[in-house]
C-alpha positions in Angstrom: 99.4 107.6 140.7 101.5 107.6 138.0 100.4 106.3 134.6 102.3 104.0 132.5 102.2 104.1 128.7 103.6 102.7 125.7 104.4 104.8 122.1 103.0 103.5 119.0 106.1 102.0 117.1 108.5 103.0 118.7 111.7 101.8 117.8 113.4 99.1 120.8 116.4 98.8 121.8 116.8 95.2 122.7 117.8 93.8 119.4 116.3 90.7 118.1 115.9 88.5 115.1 114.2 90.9 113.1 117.0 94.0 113.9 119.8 91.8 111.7 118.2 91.7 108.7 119.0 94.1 106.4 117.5 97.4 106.3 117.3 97.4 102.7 115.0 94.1 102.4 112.6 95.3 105.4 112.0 98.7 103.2 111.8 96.7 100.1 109.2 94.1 101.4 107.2 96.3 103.4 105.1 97.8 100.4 105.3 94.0 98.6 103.5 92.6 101.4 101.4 95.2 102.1 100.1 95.4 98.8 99.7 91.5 98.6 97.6 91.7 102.1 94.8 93.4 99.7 94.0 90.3 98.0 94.5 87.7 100.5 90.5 86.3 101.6 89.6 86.8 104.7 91.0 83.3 106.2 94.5 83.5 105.2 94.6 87.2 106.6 93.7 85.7 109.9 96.3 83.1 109.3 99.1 86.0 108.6 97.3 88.2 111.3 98.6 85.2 113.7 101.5 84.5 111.9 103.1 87.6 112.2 102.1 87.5 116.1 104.0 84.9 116.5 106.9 85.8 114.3 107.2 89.4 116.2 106.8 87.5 119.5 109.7 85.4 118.7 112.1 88.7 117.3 111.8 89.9 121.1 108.1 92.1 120.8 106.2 91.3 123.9 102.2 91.0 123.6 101.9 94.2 125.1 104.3 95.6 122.5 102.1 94.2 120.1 98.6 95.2 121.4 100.1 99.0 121.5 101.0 99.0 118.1 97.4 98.3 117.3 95.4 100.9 119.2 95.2 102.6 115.6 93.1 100.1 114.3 90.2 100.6 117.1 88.8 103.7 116.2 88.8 102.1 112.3 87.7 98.8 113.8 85.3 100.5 115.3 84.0 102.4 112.4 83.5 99.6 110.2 81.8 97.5 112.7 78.9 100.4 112.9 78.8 100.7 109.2 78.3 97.1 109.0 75.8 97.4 112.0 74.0 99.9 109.9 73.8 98.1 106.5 72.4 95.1 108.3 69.8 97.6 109.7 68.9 99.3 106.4 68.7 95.5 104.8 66.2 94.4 108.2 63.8 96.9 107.3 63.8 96.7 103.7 63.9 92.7 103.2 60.6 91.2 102.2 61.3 88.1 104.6 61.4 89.3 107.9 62.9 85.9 108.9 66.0 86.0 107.0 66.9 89.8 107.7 66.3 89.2 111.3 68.6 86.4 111.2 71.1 88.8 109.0 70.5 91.9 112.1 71.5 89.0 114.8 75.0 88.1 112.4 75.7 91.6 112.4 75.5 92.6 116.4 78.3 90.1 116.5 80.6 89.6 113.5 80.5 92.4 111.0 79.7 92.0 106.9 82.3 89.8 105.6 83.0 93.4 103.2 83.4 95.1 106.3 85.3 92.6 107.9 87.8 92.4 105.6 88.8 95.4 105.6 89.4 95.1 109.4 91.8 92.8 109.0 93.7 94.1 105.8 94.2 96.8 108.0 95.7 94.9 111.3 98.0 93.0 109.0 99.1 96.1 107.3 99.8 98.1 110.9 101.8 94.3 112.2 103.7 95.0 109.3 104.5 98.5 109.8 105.3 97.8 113.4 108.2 95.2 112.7 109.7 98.3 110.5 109.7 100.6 112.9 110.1 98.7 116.0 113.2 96.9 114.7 114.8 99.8 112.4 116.0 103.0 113.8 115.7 106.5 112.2 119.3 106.4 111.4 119.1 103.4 109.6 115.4 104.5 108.2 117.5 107.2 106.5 120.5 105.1 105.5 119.0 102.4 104.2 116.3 104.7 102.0 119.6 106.9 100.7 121.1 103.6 99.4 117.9 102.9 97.5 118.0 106.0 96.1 121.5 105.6 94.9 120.9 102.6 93.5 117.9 103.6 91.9 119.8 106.6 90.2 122.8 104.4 89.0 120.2 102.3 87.1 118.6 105.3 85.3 121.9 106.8 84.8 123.0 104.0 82.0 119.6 104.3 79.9 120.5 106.0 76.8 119.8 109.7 76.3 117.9 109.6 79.6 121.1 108.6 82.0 123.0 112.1 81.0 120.2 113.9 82.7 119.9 112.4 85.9 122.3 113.0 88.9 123.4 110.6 91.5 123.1 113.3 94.3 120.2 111.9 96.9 117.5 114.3 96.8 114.5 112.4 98.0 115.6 110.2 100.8 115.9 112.6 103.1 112.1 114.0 103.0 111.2 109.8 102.9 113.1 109.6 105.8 111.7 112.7 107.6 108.2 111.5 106.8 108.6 107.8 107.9 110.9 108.9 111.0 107.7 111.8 111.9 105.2 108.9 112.5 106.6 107.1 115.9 106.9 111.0 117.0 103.5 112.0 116.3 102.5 109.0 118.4 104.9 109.8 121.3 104.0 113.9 121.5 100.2 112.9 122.5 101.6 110.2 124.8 102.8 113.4 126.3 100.2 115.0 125.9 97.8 112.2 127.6 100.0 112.0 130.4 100.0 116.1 131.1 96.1 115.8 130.7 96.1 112.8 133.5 98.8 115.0 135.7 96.8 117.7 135.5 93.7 115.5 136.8 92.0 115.2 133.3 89.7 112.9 132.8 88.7 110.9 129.3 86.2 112.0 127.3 84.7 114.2 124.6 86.6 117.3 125.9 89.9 115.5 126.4 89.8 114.2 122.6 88.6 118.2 121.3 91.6 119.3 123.7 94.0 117.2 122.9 93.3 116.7 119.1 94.0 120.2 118.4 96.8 120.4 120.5 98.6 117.3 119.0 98.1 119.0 115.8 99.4 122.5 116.5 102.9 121.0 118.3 103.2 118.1 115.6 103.3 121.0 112.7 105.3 122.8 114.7 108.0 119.7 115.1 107.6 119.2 111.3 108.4 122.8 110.5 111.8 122.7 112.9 112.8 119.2 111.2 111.6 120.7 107.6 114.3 124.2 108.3 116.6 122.2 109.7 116.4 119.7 106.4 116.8 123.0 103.9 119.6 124.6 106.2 121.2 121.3 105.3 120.5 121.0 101.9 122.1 124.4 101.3 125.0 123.9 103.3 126.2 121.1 100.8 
């Protein structure tokens, strides 16, 4: 039986609302917004959480789409719900009223600390907005659009006094930022390959599959960065 899966971000074809705007602006607002998203309170995250559902639905990102993009957040999710589970513990046996901390341990099995929580959802919003990037921008635009910032960037710098003489307007940087930000969809599709050989090969999910496959997805993902990392100094020196 074959198994279908999806890869984490990966950029789609089928162009929407979201692939006309300029490639520029998305780069440029991504860390804005992301950095804004850590001091929103907990209710407007949830509003922005479902505001950028609906805004990703309507730019042609199915549900599914959406859901896949946020199986990184489960293991965190995860995490910070037994944290929370454990602090609530911890207070339970060390609060004087046994009334109040058993109401507090009966909170907790359901919705984690409101610390706890909130860093749940700063993290969701975050990954919805790193989705839209990568979903709607390709790596060849990822690298275009990061060169022209660069430029413009250096054509700033170059017209301060004393300081401007010094600085080139050759794009040195862009090309690694691209690399880097291009690597992540990959890393996500080599262990959809990797899943998918384990499941051929009649593997089944568990502890063993995650040692097996963790260390493998590390070995061919450094391997993959080295090629791309030659292939960026071969390049480098050819100009």
């Amino acid at each position: 039986m074959a198994i279908k899966t999806r890869v984490i971000f990966r950029y789609k074809t089928e162009k929407g609302l979201l692939h006309k705007f300029p490639v520029i602006a998305k780069l440029l607002l991504l860390p804005a917004l992301s950095i804004l998203c850590l001091s929103l309170p907990i209710y407007m995250l949830g509003a922005g959480i479902i505001a950028l559902s609906l805004f990703a639905f309507f730019c042609s990102f199915s549900v599914r789409d959406q859901l896949t993009d946020l199986k990184p957040v489960i293991f965190y999710a995860a995490l910070m719900y037994t944290l929370s589970l454990f602090s609530a513990i911890l207070d339970f046996f060390s609060a004087p009223q046994v009334s109040i901390s058993l109401n507090t341990l009966a909170a907790a099995l359901l919705i984690p600390k409101p610390v706890y929580l909130l860093a749940i959802l700063r993290l969701i919003l975050i990954v919805q907005l790193s989705a839209l990037l990568f979903r709607s921008t390709s790596s060849i635009e990822l690298r275009q659009g990061i060169g022209r910032i660069e430029n413009l960037i250096r054509r700033c710098i170059s017209h301060v006094p004393f300081l401007g003489k010094h600085i080139s307007l050759q794009e040195k940087y862009s090309q690694s930022i691209a690399l880097f930000l291009g690597f992540i969809p990959q890393v996500f599709e080599t262990y959809r390959q990797l899943n998918l050989a384990w499941h051929a090969r009649y593997g089944k999910n568990g502890l063993r599959k995650i040692r097996i496959l963790v260390f493998a997805l590390i070995s061919l993902s450094m391997e993959k960065a080295s090629v791309k990392a030659n292939a960026l100094a071969a390049r480098s020196c050819s100009k």
